[in-house]
N, C-alpha and C positions, 0 to 999 in steps of 0.2 A: 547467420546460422544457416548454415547449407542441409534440407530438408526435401525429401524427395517422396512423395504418397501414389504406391503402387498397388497391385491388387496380387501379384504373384512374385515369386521369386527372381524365376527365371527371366523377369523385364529388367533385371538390376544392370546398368551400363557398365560396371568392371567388376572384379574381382568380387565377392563378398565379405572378404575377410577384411577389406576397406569402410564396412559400415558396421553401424549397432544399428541394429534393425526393433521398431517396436508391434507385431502385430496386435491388431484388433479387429472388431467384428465388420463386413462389409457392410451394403445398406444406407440405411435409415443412421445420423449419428444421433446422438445425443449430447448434452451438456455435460456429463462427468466422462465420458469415453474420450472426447475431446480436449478434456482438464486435463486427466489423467493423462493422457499423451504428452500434450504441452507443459505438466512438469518435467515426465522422463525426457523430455527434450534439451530445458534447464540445466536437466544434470547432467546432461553427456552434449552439451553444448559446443565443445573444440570438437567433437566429430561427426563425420559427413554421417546424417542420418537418415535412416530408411523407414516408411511407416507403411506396413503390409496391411492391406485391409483385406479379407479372408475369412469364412467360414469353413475352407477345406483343411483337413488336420495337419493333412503332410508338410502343407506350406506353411501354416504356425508352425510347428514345429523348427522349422530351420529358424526361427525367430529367437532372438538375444533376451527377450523379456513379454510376456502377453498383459494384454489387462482389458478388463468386462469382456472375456470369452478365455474358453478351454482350459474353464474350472480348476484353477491355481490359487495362488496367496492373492491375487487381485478379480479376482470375478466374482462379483457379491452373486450371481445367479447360481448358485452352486444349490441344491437340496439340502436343507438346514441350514441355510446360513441367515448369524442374528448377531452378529456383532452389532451394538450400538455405543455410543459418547454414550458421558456420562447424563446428559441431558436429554437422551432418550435417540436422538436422531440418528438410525441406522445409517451405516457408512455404504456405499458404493463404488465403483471402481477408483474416482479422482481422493477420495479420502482417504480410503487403501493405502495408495499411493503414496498419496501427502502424508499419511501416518509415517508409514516404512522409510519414505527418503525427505521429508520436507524439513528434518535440523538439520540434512548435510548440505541442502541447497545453501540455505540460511547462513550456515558455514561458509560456504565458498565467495557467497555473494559480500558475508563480512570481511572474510580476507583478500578480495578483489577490491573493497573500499578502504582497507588501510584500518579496518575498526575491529581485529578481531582480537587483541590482546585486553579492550577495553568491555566489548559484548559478546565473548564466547563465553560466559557463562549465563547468558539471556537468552541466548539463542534459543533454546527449546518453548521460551516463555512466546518468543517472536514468533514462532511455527504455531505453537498452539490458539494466539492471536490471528495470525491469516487461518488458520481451520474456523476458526469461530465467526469471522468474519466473512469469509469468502467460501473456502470448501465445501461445509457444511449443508451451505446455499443450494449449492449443485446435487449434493446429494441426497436432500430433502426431496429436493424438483424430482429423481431418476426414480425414488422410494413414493412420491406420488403424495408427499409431505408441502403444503405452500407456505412458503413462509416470507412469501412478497419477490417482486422483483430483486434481481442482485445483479452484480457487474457482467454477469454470462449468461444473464435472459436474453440477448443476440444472438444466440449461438442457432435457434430452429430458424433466424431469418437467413441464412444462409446454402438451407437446405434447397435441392433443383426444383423450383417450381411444377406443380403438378400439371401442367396443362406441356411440355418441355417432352417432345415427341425422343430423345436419347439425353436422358440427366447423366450428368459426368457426376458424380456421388464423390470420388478419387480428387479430382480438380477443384471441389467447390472445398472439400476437405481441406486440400493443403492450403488456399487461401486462408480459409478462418483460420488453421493454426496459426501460423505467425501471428494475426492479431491476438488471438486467446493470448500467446505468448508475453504478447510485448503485454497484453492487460495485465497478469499475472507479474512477470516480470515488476510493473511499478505497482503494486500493491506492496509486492516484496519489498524495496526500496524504500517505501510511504512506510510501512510498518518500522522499519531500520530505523529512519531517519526519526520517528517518533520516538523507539528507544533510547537514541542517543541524545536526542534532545534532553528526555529525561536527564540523563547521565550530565550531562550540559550545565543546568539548570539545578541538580542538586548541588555540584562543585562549587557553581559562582556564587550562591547563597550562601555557600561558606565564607565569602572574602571580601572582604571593604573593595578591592579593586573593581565587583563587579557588581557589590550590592548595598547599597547605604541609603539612609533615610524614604526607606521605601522603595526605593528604585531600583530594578534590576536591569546590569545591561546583556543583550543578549548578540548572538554572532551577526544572525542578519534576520531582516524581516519574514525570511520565508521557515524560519525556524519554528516548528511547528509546539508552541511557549504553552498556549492555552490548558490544556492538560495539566501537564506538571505544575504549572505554576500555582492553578487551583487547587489541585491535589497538598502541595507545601504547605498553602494558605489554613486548609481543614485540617491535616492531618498531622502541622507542624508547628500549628497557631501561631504562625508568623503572618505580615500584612504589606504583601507586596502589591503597591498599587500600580505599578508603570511597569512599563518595560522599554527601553530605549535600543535604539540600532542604526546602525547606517543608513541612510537611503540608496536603496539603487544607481538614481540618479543624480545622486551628490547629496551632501551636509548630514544631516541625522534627522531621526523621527523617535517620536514615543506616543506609545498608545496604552490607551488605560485598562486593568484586568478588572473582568467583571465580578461579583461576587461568588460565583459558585458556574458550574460550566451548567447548571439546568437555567442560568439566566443571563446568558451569554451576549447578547445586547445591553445589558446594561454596570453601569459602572459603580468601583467601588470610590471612586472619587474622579468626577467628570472634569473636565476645564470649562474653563468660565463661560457661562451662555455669552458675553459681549463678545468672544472672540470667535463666534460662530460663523463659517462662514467667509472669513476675512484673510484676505490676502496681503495687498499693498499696504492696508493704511495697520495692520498686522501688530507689525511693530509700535507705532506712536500708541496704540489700543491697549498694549498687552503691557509696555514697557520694555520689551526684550529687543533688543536693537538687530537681532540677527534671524528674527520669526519670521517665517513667511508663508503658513499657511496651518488654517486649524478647522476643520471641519465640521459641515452643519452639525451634525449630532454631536458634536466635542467628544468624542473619544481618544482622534488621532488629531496629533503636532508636527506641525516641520520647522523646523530650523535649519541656519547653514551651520552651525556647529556642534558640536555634543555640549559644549558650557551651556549652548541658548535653549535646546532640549529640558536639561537637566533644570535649569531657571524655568522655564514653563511650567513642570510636573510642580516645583515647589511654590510657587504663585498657586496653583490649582488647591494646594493641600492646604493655602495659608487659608483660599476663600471660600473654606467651606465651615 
């Protein structure tokens, strides 16, 4: 993403009409002024982009979109302004923002991964998740609201040290952007890929092909199961114990679901304490000719096969 943070117009190296230019306030940043930006960046990501930093009118003005400055649909500093969530937490500039563009992001990003015939009708659910979880954070912080560290309490460590006889403010800027970015960025992604999961995980419950005698099989380990599959368990009074999946590094694994995601260490049906532990002698132990590894706390299995997987999880249910 080609980003360039100037302080006037007139520094711009071609044309204007070659960028989308975002102004905001110079100075001192803050954490939502720098969100804020680093969505609009998101969204107009295929173009070369310009970040004007600026208290003079004239040079906002030639600006494509402002935010937290020159009192618009994004500058929570305006006189009278009290927009809040429902939850009481007043919005500022980055939630603004995230309000007004954060399902078309969501959008883009679903139909850039191939998922958006499956989760465009989530999408708004997906936006309103990262506001909850991440935006809301920043905005609390700018409103003078604490509500604990979050992903973009880095953001004042980047500011030019006080004792810095000329602070470049412009320079230290554009570096953190990109990181904000790319942070943002995979939250986006992490929030997706938990939707789809869900999406995932309601189907294959449906089917003997991916769910029988307690076991569910899932795509791959990194499939973020835990959620949904606890959610099934309470809300569908169904009793999925395992979850099985490829290993990475060859044959298959299963790992056990715990009872409820507030007790997340532990199991609703463990594998056997003898097989704790155990590598080599794995097999002669367990009976399963193709184990080879079961872990001290017995949550998680390995096998070279999905049969020897699937034979663990059901030795495990015999001996309990």
């Amino acid at each position: 993403m080609a980003i360039k943070v100037l302080t006037s117009i007139t520094s711009f190296p071609c044309p204007r009409r070659f960028y989308f230019v975002i102004g905001t306030h110079n100075g001192i940043f803050h954490s939502d002024d720098v969100v804020a930006t680093a969505i609009l960046c998101l969204l107009h990501r295929n173009k070369y982009i310009v970040v004007v930093r600026s208290r003079d009118t004239e040079v906002l003005n030639e600006c494509d979109i402002l935010v937290n400055i020159g009192g618009g649909e994004f500058d929570h500093h305006i006189p009278g302004f009290n927009l809040k969530r429902n939850n009481g937490i007043p919005y500022a500039s980055a939630g603004l923002v995230w309000k007004h563009f954060g399902n078309e992001i969501i959008l883009n990003f679903l139909e850039k991964a191939n998922l958006l015939d499956m989760l465009s009708e989530t999408s708004s659910n997906i936006a309103r998740t990262i506001d909850e979880n991440v935006i809301q954070f920043v905005d609390a912080e700018d409103n003078g609201i604490d509500l604990g560290l979050h992903c973009f309490s880095f953001i004042s460590t980047y500011l030019p040290e006080w004792y810095e006889s000329n602070p470049n403010f412009e320079q230290n800027f554009e570096k953190l952007l990109h990181i904000v970015i790319s942070v943002l960025e995979q939250n986006i992604r992490q929030k997706i890929a938990q939707a789809y999961a869900t999406e995932v995980v309601r189907n294959r419950v449906t089917t003997t092909q991916y769910f029988s005698n307690r076991i569910l099989e899932i795509p791959s380990q990194t499939t973020p199961w835990l959620e949904p599959v606890c959610n099934i368990n309470h809300q569908k009074d169904m009793d999925i114990a395992f979850v099985i999946f490829p290993y990475p590094a060859g044959g298959w694994a299963a790992q056990c679901v715990p009872p409820s995601l507030k007790e997340p260490f532990k199991q609703l049906v463990p594998f056997p304490k003898i097989w704790a532990g155990q590598t080599e002698r794995l097999s002669d132990i367990s009976g399963v000719d193709d184990a080879t590894f079961c872990h001290n706390n017995c949550f998680f299995v390995r096998a070279k096969s999905k049969a020897g997987v699937i034979q663990m999880c059901e030795l495990a249910m015999e001996s309990i």
